[in-house]
C-alpha positions as CSV (number, residue, x, y, z in Angstrom):
1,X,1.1,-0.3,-15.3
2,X,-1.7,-2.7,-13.6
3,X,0.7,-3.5,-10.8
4,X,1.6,0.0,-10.2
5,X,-2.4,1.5,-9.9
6,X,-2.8,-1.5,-7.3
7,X,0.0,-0.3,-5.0
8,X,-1.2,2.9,-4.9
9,X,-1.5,4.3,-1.1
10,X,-3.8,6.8,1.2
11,X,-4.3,9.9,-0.7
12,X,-3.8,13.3,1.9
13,X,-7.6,13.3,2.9
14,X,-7.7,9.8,4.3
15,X,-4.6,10.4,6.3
16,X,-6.0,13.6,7.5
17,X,-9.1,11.6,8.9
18,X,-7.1,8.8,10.5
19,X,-5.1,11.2,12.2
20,X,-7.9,13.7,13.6
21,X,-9.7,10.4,14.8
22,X,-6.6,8.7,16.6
23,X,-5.9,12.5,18.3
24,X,-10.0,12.7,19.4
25,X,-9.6,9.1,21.1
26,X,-6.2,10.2,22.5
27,X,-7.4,13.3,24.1
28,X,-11.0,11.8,25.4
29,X,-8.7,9.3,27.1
30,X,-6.4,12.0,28.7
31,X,-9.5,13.7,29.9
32,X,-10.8,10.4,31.0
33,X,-7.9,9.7,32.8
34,X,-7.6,13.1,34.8
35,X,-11.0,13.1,36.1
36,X,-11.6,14.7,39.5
37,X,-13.6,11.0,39.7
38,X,-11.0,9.0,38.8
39,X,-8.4,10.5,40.4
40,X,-9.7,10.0,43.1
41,X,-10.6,6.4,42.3
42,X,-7.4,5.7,41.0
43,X,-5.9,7.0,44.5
44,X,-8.0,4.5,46.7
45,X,-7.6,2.0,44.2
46,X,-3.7,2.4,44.8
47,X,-4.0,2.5,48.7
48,X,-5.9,-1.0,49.0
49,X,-3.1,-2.4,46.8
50,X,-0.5,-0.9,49.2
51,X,-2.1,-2.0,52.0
52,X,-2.6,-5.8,50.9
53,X,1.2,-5.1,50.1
54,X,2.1,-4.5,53.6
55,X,-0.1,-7.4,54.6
56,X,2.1,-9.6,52.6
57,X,5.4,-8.4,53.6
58,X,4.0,-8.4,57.5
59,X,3.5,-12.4,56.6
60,X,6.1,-13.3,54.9
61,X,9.0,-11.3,57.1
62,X,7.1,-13.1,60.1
63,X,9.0,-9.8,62.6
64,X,7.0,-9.5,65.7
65,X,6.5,-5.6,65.1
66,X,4.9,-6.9,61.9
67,X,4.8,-3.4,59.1
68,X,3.5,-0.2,59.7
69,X,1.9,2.2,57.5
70,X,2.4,6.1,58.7
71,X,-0.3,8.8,57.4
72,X,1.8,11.7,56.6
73,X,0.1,15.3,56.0
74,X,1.8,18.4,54.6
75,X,4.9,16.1,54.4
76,X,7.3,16.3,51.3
77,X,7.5,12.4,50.9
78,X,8.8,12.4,47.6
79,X,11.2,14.8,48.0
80,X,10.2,16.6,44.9
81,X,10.4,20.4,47.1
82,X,6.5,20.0,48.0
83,X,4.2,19.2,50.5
84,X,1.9,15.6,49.9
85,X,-0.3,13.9,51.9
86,X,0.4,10.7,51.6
87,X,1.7,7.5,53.7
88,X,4.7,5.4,54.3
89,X,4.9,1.9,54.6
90,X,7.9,0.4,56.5
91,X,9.3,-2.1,59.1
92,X,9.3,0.0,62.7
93,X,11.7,-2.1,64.6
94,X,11.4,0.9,67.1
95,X,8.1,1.3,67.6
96,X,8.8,5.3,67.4
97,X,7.8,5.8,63.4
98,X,9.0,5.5,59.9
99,X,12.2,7.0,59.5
100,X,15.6,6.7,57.8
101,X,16.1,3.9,59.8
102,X,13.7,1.8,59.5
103,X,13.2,-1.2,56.4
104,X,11.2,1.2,53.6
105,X,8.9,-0.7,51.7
106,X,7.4,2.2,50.3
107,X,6.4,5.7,50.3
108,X,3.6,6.6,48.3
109,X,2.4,10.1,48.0
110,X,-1.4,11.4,46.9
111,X,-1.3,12.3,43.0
112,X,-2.5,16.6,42.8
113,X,-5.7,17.8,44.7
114,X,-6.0,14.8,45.8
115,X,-6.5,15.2,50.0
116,X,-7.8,13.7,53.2
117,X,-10.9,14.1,53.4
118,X,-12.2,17.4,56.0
119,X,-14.9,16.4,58.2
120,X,-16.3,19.9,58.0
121,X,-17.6,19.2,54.7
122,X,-20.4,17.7,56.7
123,X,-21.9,21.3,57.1
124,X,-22.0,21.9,53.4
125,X,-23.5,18.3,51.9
126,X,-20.7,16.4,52.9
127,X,-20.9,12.3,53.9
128,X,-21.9,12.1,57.3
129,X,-22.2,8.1,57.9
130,X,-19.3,5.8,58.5
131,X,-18.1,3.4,55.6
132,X,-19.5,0.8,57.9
133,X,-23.7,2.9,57.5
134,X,-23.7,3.2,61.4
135,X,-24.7,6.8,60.7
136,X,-22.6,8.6,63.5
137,X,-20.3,11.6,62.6
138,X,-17.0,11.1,61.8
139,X,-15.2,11.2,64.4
140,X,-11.6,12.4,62.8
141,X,-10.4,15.8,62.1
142,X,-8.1,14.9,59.6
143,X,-9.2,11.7,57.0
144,X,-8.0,8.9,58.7
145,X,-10.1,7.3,61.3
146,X,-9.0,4.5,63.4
147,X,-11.5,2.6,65.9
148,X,-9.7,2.2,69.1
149,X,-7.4,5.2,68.9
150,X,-5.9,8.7,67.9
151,X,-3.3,7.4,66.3
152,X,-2.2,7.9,62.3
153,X,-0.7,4.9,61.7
154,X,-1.7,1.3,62.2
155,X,-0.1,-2.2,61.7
156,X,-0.1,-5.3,60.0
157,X,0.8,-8.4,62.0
158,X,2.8,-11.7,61.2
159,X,-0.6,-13.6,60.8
160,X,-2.1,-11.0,58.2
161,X,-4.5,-9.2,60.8
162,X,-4.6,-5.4,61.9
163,X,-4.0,-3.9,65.0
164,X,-7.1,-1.8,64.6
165,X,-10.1,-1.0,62.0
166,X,-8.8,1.8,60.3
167,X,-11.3,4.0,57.4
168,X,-9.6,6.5,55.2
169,X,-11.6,8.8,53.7
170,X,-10.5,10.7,50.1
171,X,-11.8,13.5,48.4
172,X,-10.6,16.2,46.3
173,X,-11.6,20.2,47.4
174,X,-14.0,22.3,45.2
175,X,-17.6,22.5,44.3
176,X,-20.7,23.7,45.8
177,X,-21.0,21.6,48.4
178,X,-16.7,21.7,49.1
179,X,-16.4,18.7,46.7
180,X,-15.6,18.0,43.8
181,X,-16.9,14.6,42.9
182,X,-18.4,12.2,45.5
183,X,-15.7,10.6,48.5
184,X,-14.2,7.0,48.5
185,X,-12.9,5.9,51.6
186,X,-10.5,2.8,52.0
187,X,-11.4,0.2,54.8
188,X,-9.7,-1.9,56.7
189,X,-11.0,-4.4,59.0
190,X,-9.3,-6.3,61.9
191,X,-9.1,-9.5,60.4
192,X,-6.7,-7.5,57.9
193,X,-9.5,-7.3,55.0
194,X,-9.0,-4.2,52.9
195,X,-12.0,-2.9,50.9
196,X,-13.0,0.5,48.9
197,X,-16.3,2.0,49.4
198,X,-18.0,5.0,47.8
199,X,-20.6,7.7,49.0
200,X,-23.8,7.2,47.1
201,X,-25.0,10.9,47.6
202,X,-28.5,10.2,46.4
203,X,-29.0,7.7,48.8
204,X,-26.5,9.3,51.6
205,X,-24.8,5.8,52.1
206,X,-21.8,4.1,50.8
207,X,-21.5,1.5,48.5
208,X,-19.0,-1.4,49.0
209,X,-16.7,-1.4,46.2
């Protein structure tokens, strides 16, 4: 009869409490998780890992046309029916674009209401210095903003450099001032360097990340 009384288990009211405290954790990590902020985060976060992918693949395949990432707007790239912004990563043998025959390292489209960022958010509160604090306007139309050209792609070579400094700039739509959490804008150097900044709005700059 001991024995028995010092097996016994949870009576109903502690299992009711374990429960309802496992499902409050559970959801304030969902909610964490979804955040406007850290989508967004999460999004850069993803690209500068991309990127440093292509780096590698650009040095270790040694090809002299090294490996190109494509921004893509409006562009089903998952083929899931809908329209992503996004990029693809590939091996352009022809100079012409990532296509179907090209060497696909990846495609990689933004996760929902996450966009390029609009430069006529500037009117309305919007980040109005470069990632690098030079303080000029941005100078793009359409989130991605590459120093010596109009292009919406750049490359990484066979000895882990870029063919250009490229910023991107993400954000996702809503709020008073068009946005609805602060920007973060992926950076990449020359040298081939790939580093995440955010817009400090109380200080109108951007933090290196």
């Amino acid at each position: 009869m001991k024995q028995r009384q010092a097996e016994k288990g949870f009576s109903l009211i502690e299992l009711m409490v374990v429960v309802a405290i496992v499902g409050f954790l559970a959801t304030q990590s969902i909610m964490e998780f979804t955040s406007p902020r850290n989508k967004v985060k999460a999004t850069v976060m993803n690209m500068r890992a991309d990127f440093n992918l292509a780096r590698a693949e650009a040095i270790n395949r040694g090809a002299p046309v090294g490996v190109r990432i494509d921004f893509l707007f409006n562009t089903d790239i998952d083929s899931d029916g809908d329209p992503d912004d996004g990029y693809w990563i590939c091996v352009d043998a022809a100079s012409d674009g990532c296509d179907s025959g090209d060497i696909s390292i990846k495609k990689t489209p933004f996760v929902d209401d996450v966009e390029f960022y609009d430069v006529d958010l500037q009117g309305v509160g919007g980040p109005n210095h470069t990632p690098a604090g030079v303080g000029t306007t941005l100078a793009v139309v359409d989130g991605v903003n590459l120093d010596s050209s109009a292009n919406n792609f750049f490359n990484m070579r066979p000895d882990g450099t870029a063919d250009d400094d490229v910023t991107v700039y993400m954000y996702i739509p809503g709020g008073a001032t068009g946005m609805k959490v602060a920007p973060y804008a992926v950076e990449v150097s020359s040298s081939g360097k790939v580093r995440i900044r955010m817009w400090k709005e109380d200080a109108t700059k951007w933090d290196t990340r």
